[in-house]
C-alpha positions as CSV (number, residue, x, y, z in Angstrom):
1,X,24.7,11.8,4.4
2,X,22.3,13.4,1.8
3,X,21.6,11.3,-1.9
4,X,21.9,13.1,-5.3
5,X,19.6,11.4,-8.0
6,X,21.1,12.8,-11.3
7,X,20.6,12.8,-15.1
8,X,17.3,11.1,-14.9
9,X,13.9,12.0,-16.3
10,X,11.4,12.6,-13.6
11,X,7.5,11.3,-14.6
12,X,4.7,11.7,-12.4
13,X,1.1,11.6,-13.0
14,X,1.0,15.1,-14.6
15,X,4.4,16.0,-15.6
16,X,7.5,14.7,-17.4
17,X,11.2,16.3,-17.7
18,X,14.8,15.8,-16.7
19,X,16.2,17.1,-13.3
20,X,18.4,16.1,-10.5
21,X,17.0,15.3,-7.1
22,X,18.3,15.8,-4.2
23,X,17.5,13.9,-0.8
24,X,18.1,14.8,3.5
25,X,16.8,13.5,6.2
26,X,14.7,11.1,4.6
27,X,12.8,14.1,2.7
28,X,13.3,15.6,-1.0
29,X,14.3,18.8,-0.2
30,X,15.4,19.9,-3.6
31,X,14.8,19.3,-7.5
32,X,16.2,21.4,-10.1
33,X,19.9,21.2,-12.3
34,X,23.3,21.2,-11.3
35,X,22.6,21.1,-7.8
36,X,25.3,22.3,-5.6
37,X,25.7,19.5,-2.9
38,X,28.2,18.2,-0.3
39,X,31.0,16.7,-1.1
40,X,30.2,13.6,1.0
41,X,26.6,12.8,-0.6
42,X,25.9,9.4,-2.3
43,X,25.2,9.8,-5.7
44,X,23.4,7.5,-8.3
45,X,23.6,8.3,-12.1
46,X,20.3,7.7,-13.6
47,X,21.2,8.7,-17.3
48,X,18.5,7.0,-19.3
49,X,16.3,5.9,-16.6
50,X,13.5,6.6,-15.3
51,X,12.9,8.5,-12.1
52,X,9.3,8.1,-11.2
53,X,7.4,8.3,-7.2
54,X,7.8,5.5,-5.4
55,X,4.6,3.0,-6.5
56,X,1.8,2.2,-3.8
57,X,-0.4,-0.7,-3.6
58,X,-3.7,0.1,-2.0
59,X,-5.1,-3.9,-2.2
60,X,-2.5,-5.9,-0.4
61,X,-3.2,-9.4,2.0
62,X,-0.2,-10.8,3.6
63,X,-1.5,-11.5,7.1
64,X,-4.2,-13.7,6.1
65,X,-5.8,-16.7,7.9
66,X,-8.7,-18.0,5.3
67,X,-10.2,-21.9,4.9
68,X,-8.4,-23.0,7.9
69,X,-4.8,-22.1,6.6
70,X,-2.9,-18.8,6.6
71,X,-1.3,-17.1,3.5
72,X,2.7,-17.8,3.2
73,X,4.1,-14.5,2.8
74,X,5.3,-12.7,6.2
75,X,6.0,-9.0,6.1
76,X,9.2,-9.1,5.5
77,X,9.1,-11.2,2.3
78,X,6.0,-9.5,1.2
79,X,7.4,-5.9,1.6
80,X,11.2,-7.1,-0.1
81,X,9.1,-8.3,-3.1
82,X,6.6,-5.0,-3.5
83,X,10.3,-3.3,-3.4
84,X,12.1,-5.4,-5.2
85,X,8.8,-4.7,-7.9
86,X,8.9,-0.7,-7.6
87,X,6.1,-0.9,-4.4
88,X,7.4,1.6,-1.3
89,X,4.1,1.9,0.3
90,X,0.8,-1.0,0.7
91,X,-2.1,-1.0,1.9
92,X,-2.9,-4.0,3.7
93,X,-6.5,-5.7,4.4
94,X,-7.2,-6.4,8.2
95,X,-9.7,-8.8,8.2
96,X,-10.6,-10.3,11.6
97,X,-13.8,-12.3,11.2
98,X,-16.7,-12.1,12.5
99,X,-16.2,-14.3,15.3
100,X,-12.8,-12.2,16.4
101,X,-12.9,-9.0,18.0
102,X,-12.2,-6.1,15.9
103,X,-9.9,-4.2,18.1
104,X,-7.8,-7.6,19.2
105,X,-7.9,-8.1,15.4
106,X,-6.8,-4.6,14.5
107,X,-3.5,-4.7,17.1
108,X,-2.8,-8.3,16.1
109,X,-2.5,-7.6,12.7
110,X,-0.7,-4.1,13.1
111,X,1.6,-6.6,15.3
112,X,2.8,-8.7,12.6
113,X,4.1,-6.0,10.6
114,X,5.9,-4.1,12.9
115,X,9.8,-4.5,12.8
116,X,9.4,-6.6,9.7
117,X,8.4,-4.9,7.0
118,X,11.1,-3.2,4.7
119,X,8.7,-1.0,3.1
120,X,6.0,1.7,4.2
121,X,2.6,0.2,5.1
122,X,-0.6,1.4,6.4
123,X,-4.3,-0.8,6.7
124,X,-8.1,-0.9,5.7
125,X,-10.1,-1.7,8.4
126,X,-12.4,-4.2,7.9
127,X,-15.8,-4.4,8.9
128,X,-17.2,-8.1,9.6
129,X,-19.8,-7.1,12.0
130,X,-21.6,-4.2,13.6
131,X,-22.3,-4.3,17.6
132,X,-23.1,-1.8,20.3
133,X,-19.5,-1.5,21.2
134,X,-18.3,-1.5,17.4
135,X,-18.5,2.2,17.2
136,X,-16.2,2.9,20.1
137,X,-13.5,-0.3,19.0
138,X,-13.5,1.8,15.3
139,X,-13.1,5.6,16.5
140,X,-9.8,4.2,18.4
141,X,-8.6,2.5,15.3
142,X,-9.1,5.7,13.2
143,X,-7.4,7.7,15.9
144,X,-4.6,5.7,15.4
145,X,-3.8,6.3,12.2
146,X,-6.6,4.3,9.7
147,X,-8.9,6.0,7.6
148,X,-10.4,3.5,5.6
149,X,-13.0,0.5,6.3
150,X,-13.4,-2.4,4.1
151,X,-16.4,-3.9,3.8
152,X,-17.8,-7.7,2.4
153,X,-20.9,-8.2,0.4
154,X,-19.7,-11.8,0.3
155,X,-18.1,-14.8,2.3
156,X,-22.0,-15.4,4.4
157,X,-21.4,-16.2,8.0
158,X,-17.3,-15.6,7.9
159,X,-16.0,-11.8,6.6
160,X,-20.0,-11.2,5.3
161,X,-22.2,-8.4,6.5
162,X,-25.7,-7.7,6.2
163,X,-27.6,-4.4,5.1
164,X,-28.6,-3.4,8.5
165,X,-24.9,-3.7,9.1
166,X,-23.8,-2.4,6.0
167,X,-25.7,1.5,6.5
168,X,-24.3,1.3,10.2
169,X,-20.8,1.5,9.1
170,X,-21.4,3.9,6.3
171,X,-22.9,6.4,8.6
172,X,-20.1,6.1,11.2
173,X,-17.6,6.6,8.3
174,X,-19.3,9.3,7.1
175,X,-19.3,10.7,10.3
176,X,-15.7,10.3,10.8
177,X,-14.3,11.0,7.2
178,X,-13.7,7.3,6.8
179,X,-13.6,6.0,3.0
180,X,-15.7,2.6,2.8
181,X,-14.0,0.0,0.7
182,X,-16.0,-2.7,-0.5
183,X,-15.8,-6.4,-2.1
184,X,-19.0,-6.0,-4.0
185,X,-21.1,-9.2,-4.9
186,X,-23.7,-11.3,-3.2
187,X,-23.2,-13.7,-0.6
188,X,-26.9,-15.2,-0.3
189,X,-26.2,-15.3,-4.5
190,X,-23.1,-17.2,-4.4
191,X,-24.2,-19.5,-1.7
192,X,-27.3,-20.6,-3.4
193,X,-25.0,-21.4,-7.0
194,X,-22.1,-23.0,-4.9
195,X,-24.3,-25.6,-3.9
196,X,-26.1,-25.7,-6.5
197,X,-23.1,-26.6,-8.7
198,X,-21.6,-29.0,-5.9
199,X,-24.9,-30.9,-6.0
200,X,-24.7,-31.5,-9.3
201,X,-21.4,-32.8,-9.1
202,X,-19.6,-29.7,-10.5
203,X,-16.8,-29.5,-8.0
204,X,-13.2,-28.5,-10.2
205,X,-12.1,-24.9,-10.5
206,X,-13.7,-24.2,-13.5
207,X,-17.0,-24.2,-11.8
208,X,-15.7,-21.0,-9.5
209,X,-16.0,-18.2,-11.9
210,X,-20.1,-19.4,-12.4
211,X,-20.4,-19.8,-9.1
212,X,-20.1,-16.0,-8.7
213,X,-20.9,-14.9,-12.3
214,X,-20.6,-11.0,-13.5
215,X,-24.2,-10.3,-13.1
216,X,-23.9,-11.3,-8.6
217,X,-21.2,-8.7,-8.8
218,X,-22.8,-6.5,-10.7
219,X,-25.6,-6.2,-8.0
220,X,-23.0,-6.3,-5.3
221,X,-21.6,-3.0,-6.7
222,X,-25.2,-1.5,-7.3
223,X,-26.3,-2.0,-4.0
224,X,-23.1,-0.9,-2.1
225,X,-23.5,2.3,-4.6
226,X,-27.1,2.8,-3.6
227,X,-26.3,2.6,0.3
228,X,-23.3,5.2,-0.7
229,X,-26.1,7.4,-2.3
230,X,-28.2,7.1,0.7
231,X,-25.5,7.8,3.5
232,X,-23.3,10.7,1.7
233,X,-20.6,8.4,2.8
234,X,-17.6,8.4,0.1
235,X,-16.7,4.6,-1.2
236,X,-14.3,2.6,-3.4
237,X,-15.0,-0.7,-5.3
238,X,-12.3,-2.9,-5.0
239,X,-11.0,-5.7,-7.6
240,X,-14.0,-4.8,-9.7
241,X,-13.8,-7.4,-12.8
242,X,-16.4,-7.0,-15.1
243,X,-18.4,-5.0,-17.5
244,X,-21.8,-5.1,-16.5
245,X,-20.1,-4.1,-12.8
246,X,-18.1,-1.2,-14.2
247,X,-21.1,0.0,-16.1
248,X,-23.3,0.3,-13.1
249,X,-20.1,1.9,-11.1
250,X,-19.9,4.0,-13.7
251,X,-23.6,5.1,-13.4
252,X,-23.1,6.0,-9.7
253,X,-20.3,8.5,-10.6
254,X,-22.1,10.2,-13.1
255,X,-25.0,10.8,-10.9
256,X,-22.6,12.2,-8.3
257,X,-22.2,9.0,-6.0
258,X,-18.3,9.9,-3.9
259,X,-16.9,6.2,-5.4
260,X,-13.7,5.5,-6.6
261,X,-13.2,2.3,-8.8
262,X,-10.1,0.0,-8.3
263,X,-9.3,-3.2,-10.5
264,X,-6.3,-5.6,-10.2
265,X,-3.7,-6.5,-12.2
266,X,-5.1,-10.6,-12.8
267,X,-8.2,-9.3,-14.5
268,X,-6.3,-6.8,-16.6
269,X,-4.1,-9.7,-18.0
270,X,-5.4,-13.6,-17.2
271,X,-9.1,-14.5,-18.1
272,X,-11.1,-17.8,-16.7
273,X,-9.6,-20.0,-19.2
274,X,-6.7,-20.2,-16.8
275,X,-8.7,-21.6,-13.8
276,X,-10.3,-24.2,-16.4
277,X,-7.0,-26.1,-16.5
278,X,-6.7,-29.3,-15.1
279,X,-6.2,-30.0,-11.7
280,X,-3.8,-27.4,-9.5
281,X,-3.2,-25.5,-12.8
282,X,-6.5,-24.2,-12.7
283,X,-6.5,-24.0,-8.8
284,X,-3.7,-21.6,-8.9
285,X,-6.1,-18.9,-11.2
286,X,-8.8,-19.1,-8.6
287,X,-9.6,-15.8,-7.2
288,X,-12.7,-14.1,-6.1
289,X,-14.1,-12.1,-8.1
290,X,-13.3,-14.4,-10.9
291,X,-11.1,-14.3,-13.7
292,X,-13.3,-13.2,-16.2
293,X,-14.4,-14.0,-20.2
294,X,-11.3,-12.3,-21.9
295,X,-14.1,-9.9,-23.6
296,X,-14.0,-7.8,-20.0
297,X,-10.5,-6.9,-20.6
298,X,-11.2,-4.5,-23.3
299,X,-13.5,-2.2,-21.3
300,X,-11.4,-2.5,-18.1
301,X,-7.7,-1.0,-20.0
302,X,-10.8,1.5,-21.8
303,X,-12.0,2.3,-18.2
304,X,-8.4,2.8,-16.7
305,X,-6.8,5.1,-19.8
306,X,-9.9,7.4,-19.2
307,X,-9.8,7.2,-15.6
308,X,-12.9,5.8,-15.2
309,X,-10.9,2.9,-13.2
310,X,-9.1,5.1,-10.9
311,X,-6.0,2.6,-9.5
312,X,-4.9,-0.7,-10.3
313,X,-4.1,-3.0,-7.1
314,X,-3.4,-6.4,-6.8
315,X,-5.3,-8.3,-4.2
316,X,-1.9,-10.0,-3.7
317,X,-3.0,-13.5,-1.8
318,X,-0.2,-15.7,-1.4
319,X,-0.8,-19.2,-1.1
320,X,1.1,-22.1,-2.4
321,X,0.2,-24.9,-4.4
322,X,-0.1,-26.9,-1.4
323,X,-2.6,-25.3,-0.3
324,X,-4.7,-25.2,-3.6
325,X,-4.6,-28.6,-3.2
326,X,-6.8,-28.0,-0.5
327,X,-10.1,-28.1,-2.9
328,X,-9.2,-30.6,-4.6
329,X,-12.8,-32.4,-3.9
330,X,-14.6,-28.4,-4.0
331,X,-13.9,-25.5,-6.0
332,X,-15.4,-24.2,-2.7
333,X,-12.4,-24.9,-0.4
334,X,-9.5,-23.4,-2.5
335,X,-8.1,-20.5,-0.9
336,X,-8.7,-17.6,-2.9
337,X,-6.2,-15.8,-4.7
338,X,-3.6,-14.8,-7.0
339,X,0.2,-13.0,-5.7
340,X,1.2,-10.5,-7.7
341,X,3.0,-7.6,-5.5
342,X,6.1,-8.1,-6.9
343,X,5.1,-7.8,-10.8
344,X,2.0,-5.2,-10.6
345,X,4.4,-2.4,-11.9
346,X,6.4,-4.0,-14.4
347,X,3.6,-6.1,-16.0
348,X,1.7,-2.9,-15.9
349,X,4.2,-0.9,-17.5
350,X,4.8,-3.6,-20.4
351,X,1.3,-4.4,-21.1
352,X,-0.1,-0.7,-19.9
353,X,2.0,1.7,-21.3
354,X,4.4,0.1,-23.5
355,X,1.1,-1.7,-25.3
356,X,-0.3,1.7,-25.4
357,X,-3.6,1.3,-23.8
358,X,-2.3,3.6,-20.8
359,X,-0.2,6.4,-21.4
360,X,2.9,7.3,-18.9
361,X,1.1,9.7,-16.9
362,X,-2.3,7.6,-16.4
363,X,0.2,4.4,-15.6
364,X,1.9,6.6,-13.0
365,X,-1.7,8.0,-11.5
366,X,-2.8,4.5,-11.5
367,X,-0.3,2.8,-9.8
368,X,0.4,5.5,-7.5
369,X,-0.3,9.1,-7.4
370,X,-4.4,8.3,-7.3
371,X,-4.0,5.6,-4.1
372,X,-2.2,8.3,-2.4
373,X,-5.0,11.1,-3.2
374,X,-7.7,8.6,-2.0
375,X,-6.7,7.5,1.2
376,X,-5.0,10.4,2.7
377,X,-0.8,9.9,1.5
378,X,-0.9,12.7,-0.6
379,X,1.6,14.6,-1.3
380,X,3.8,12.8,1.4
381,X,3.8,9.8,-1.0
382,X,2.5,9.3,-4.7
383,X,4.4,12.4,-6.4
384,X,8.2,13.9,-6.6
385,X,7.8,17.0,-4.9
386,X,9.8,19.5,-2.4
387,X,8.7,18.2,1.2
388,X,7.6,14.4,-0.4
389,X,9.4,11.4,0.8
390,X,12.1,10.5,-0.9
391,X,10.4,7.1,-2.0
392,X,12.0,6.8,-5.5
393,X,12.3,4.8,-8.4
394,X,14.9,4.4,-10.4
395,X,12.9,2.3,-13.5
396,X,15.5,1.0,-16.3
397,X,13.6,0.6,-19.7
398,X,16.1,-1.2,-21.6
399,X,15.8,-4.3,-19.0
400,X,14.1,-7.2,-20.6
401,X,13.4,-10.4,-18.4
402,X,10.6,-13.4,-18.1
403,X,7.9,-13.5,-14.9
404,X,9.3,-16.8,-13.2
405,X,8.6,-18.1,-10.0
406,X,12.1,-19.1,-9.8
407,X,13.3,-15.7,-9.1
408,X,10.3,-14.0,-7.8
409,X,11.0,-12.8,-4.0
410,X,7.4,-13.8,-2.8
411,X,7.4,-16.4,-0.3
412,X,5.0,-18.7,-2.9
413,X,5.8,-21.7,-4.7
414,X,4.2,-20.5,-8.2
415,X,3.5,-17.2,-10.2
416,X,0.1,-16.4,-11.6
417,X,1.8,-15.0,-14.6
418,X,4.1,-17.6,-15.3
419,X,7.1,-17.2,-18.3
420,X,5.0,-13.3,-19.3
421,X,7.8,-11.1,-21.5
422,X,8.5,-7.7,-19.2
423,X,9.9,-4.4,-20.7
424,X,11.6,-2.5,-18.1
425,X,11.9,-2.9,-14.3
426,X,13.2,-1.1,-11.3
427,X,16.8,-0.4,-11.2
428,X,17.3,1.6,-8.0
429,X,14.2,1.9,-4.9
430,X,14.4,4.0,-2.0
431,X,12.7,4.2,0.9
432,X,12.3,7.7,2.9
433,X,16.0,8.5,1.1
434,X,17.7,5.1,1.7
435,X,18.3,2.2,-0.9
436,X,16.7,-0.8,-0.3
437,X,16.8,-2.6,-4.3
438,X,19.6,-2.5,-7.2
439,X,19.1,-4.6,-10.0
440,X,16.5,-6.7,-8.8
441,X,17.8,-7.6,-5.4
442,X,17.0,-6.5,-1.9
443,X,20.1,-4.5,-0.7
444,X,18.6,-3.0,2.1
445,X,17.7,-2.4,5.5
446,X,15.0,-5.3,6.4
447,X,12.7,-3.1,9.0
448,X,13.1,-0.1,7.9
449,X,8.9,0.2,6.7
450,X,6.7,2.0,9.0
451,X,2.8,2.3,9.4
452,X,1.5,5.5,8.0
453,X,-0.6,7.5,9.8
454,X,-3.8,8.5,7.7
455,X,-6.0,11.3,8.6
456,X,-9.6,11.0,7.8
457,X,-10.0,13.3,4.6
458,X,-13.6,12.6,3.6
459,X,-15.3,15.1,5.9
């Protein structure tokens, strides 16, 4: 049975006007007016909505074992909340360690989300060491489907990797088409100032943030830009925070360095006074990069309405308080991270767009169109188009709610952005053609997701 989207206005990341869409076989296969359909197709009215691509996140952790615990979310509640938030497509981070085989690591994780996701995924291929054999274990991961790495300039000894290491992969990657993705700081750096700090007695979560302070990932993103420069290889910066980082980014583009700059939806909206609260208040804002001095936040909405930022992820780490609780004694041993799948669109939208630092098309690019360009979706997913999945949403701006872990759908015990005002939110999501969210609840078909094939497109 084929669906009929009517009456709503279509926006995408370059155009904007009213149309009906029509959906088989998991496809859109027609766009236009008064569309002449069977009599037996499901139709949903969308008069004053919204009708925009189905959103991607390209910075996604929900199989995560880190400081001897694992993150709480599964696939299936991770992918019911990206839906439930206007997400039809992530991007996960597989990050075996460097003591774990990269191959084992690569099928274990694809494992996890097979069957259980309710939403299209794919993966970045992480990069924790470089061996004789590594070249042969990565070629069969890319033939499978992944066309990114992800690379560590951080975590020494765990996820870390050196710069012998570091131009290894870059060549391979360039020689396969592969994009390198990189956490950009300094692990020696951080190292040194963690114990530093902890010798002195400064062990609460306000000590994180100078522990890895703006100018370490500043350097972290110069370097990885210089080895770029040096290989031809084509890179992307993820969760970058900061100003003195996005200035030297910034740099590498406009002396023709292939990057591409993400940030993430914490540093757009929280700043490091969070993680100076008292006791599991401030552990819950702990992230790495830090939460930043609010003055960052300026230049970072500045760098995404020019495109300077090209997309806006989350680095969605789910873990509970419980297991903040875990530094209690060492800023050093709280797992890292802040969940936000679920309310990267909306906040986004309100604060974005609605604020007016982004306009509709850039918050549309941002959150979606640009991640699909990058790493090989495009035009399947990231735009409403003849021949595109029917990945849809159906956004209602008249909806006004609160951010509440009460009623978020992530499998987490708090929200980063606790009791924040949001102006709109997905009213209808489909995935491939098929409804999966109305009105803020999962309707849907739990396993419907499936892994993405990527083709290498950097060659």
């Amino acid at each position: 049975m084929g669906l009929l989207i009517k009456y709503g206005e279509i926006v995408t990341g370059d155009s904007r006007y009213y149309a009906d869409i029509y959906v088989e076989d998991e496809t859109i296969t027609r766009i236009g007016k008064d569309l002449d359909v069977p009599p037996e197709t499901q139709v949903i009215d969308a008069t004053g909505k919204l009708v925009f691509p189905g959103f991607i996140d390209p910075h996604v952790h929900v199989y995560l074992p880190f400081m001897a615990t694992f993150a709480k979310d599964t696939h299936e509640t991770a992918s019911i909340a990206a839906l439930v938030g206007g997400t039809t497509t992530y991007i996960e981070m597989c990050c075996p360690s460097r003591l774990d085989d990269p191959l084992k690591g690569y099928y274990l994780w694809k494992s996890k989300a097979e069957g259980a996701s309710a939403c299209d995924y794919s993966f970045h291929m992480s990069v924790t060491k470089f061996e004789q054999d590594t070249p042969a274990k990565l070629k069969e991961i890319v033939d499978d489907g992944i066309s990114s790495f992800k690379i560590f300039l951080a975590y020494k000894n765990f996820f870390g990797i050196d710069d012998g290491e570091t131009y290894d992969t870059m060549k391979l990657a360039k020689g396969l088409g592969v994009i390198v993705t990189a956490h950009c700081e300094n692990a020696e750096l951080v190292s040194r100032l963690q114990a530093n700090l902890l010798a002195e007695g400064r062990t609460g979560p306000e000590w994180h943030e100078p522990s890895r302070p703006e100018s370490v990932e500043a350097e972290g993103t110069g370097r990885f830009t210089t080895f770029l420069e040096n290989t031809g290889a084509a890179g992307y910066v993820v969760h970058l925070s900061c100003i003195p980082a996005l200035k030297v980014a910034m740099s590498a583009k406009a002396r023709g360095v292939n990057l591409f700059i993400e940030s993430v939806l914490p540093h757009f909206l929280l700043d490091k006074t969070y993680a100076e609260r008292d006791g599991v208040e401030g552990m819950k804002h702990v992230m790495s990069p830090p939460l930043r001095d609010k003055r960052n936040q300026h230049a970072l909405w500045s760098g995404l309405s020019a495109g300077f930022i090209d997309t806006v992820g989350t680095d969605h780490c789910p873990f509970d308080l419980q297991q903040k609780l875990m530094g209690m004694d060492s800023f050093t041993q709280i797992p890292n991270g802040i969940p936000g799948i679920e309310e990267r669109v909306n906040l986004l939208y309100t604060y974005g767009y609605k604020a007016g630092r982004i306009d509709i098309h850039r918050f549309v690019d941002a959150a979606s169109t640009k991640a699909a360009k990058i790493f090989g979706l495009f035009p399947r997913k990231g735009t409403i188009a003849v021949g595109s999945d029917a990945d849809l949403v159906i956004y209602d701006p008249e909806y006004r709610g609160v951010i509440s872990a009460k009623t978020q759908h992530t499998n987490n015990n708090y929200s980063g952005f606790e009791g924040m005002p949001i102006e709109g939110r997905p009213s209808v999501v489909t995935v491939r053609g098929k409804v999966q969210v109305r009105d803020g609840q999962f309707v849907g078909e739990k396993g419907r997701g499936k892994m993405i094939r990527r083709e290498p497109i950097c060659k």
